[in-house]
LOFI-605148 format. One line per field, with one value per residue (C-alpha): residue in three letters; x, y, z. Coordinates in nm, 2 decimals, padded with zeros to 4 digits, always signed. Example, Ala and Ser with C-alpha at 12.3 -4.5 7.8 and 13.67 -1.06 7.14 Angstrom:
BEGIN
residu (ALA_SER) $
px (+01.23_+01.37) $
py (-00.45_-00.11) $
pz (+00.78_+00.71) $
// end
This chain:
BEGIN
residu (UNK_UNK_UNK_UNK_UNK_UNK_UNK_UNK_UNK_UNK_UNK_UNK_UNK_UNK_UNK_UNK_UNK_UNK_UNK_UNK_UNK_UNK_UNK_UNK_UNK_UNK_UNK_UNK_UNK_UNK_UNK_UNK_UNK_UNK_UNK_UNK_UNK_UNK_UNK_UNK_UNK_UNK_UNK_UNK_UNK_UNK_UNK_UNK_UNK_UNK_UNK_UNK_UNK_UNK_UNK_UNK_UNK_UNK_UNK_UNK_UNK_UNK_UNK_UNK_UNK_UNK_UNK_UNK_UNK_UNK_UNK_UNK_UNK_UNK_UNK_UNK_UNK_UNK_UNK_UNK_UNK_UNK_UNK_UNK_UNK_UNK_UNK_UNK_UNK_UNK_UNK_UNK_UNK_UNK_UNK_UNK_UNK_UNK_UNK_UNK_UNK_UNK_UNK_UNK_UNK_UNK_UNK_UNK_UNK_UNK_UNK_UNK_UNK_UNK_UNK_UNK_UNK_UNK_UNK_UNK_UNK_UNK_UNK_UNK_UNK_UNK_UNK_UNK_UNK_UNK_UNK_UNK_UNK_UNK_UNK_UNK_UNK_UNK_UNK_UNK_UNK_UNK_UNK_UNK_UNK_UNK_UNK_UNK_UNK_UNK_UNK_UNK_UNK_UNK_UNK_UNK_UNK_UNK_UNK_UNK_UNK_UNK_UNK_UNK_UNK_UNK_UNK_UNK_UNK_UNK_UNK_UNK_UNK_UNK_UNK_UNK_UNK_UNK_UNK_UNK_UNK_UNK_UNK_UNK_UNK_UNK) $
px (-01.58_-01.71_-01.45_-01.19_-01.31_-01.39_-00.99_-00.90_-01.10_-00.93_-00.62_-00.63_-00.75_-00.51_-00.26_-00.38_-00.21_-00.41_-00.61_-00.36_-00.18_-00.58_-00.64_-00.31_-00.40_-00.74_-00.59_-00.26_-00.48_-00.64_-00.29_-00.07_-00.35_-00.36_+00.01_+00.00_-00.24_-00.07_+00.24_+00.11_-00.08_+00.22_+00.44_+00.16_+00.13_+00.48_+00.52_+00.25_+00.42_+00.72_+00.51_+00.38_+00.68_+00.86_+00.58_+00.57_+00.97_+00.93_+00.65_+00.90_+01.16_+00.93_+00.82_+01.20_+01.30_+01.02_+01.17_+00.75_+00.48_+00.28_-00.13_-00.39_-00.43_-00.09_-00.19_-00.50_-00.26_+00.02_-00.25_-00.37_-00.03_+00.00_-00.32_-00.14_+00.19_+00.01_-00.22_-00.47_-00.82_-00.94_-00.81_-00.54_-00.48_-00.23_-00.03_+00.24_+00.42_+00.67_+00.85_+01.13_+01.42_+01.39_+01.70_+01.66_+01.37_+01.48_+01.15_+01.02_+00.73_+00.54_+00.55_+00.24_+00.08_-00.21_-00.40_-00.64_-00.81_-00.90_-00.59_-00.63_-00.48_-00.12_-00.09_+00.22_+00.13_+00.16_+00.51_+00.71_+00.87_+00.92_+01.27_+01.26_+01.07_+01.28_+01.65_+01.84_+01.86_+02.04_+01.87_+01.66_+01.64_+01.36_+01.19_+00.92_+00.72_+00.50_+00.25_+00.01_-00.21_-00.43_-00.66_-00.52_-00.65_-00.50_-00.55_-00.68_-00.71_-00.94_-00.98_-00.72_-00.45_-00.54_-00.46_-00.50_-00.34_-00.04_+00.13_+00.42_+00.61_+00.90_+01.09_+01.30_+01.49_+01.38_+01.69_+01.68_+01.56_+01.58_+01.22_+00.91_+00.63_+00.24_-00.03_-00.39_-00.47_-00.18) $
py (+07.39_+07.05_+06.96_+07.03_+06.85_+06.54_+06.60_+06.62_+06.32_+06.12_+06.24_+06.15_+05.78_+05.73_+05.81_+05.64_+05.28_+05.18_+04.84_+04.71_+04.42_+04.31_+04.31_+04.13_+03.86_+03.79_+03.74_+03.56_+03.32_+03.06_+03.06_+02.99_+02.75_+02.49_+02.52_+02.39_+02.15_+02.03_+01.98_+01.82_+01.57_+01.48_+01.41_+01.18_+00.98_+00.95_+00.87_+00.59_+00.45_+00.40_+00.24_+00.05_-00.10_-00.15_-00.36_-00.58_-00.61_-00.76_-00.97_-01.14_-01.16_-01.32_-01.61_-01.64_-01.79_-02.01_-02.42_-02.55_-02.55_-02.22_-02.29_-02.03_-01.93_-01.82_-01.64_-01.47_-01.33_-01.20_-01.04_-00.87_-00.79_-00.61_-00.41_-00.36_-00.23_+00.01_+00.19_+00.09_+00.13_-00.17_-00.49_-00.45_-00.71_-00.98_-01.21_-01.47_-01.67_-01.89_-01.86_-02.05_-02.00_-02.28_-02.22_-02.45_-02.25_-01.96_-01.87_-01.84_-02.12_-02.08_-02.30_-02.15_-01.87_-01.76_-01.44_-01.24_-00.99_-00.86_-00.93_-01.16_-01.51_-01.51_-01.81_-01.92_-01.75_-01.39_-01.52_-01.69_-01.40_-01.13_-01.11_-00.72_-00.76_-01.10_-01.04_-01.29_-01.61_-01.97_-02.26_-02.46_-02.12_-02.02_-01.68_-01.58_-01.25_-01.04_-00.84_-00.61_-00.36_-00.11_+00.21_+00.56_+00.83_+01.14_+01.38_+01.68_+01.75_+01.40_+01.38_+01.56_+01.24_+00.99_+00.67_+00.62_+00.26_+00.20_-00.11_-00.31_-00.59_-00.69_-01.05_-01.23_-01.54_-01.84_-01.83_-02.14_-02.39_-02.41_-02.36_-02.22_-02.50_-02.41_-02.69_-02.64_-02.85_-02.81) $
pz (-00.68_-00.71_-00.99_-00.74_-00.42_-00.69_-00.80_-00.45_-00.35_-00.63_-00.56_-00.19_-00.27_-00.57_-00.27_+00.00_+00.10_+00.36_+00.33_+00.00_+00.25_+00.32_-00.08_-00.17_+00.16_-00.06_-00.37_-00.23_+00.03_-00.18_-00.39_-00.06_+00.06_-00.26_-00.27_+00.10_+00.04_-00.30_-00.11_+00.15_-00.03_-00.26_+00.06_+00.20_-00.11_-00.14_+00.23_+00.18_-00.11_+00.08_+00.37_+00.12_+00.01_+00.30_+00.43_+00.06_+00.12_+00.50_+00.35_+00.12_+00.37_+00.60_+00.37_+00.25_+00.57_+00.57_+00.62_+00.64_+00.40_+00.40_+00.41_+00.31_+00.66_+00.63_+00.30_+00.48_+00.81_+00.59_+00.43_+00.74_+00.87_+00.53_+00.62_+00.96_+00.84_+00.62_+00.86_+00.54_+00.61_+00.32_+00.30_+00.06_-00.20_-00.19_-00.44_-00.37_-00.61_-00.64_-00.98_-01.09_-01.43_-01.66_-01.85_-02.15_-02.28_-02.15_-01.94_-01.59_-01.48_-01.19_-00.92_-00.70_-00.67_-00.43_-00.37_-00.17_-00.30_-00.62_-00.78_-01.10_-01.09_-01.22_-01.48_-01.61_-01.96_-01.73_-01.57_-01.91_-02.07_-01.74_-01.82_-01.79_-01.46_-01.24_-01.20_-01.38_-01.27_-01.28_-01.40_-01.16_-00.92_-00.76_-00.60_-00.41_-00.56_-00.34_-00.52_-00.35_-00.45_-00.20_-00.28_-00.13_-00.11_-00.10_+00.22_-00.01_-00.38_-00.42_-00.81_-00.87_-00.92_-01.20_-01.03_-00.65_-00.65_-00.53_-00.61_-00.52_-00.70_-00.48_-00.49_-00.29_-00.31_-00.07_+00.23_+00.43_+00.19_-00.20_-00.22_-00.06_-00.04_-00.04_+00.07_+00.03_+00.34_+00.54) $
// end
């Protein structure tokens, strides 16, 4: 008699359904969750990255038309309208240069170059051979490069992405004037 109400008992849970939809929900939960998360941080770093960008490429527009000298407090507001047009919560850092195409050697030279930030000082020894990074060029040409570099950090999974930098490297060529001027005490 006890066998029996044991196989009966068995039986009737082996055949009950009731409670498997709360089960699957615990396993299937955390699953659906980091897949949400994952997915939402990957569309927020590559939204940023775009925002990023786009504010490096109005940068360089924006000193292209330039006619005047720029001065470093030029060089310290484009660098906060770069924190602006980012949303960023840091100071991002901040490169110009001026590089020009010196044909008979075949290599670029730089002009000027000034930053903000932690960026390291680009020296002409960085700039000579960047053939497979400046569009080419005639001789005598010049171009403005705006660099910038800014921490993010991702919405969720923090750790989970090796580099949390996003950098731009974005050029333009002067508009309005063959070259873009830069005085220390202007």
């Amino acid at each position: 008699m006890v066998w029996s109400y044991i196989k009966s008992r068995l039986k009737a849970f082996r055949d009950e359904t009731g409670g498997t939809v709360s089960v699957e929900f615990i396993v299937m939960a955390p699953i659906v969750f980091w897949a949400y998360a994952s997915m939402f941080s990957w569309f927020d770093a590559y939204r940023q990255v775009g925002v990023h960008e786009k504010s490096a490429f109005t940068i360089a527009d924006m000193i292209s038309r330039e006619t005047d000298p720029l001065t470093p407090d030029y060089i310290d507001a484009t660098r906060e309208l770069v924190a602006f047009l980012t949303r960023a919560n840091s100071q991002p850092d901040l490169r110009v240069s001026v590089i020009r195409y010196v044909k008979k050697k075949d290599l670029f030279r730089l002009d000027w170059s000034q930053k903000r930030g932690n960026m390291e000082k680009l020296r002409n020894a960085d700039v000579k051979n960047w053939h497979d990074k400046l569009p080419d060029m005639v001789n005598g040409e010049r171009i403005i490069l705006v660099e910038t570099k800014l921490s993010y950090t991702p919405p969720f999974l923090y750790g989970l992405m090796e580099d949390n930098t996003i950098r731009t490297f974005v050029f333009a060529r002067p508009r309005f004037a063959p070259q873009v001027r830069f005085e220390v005490n202007g």
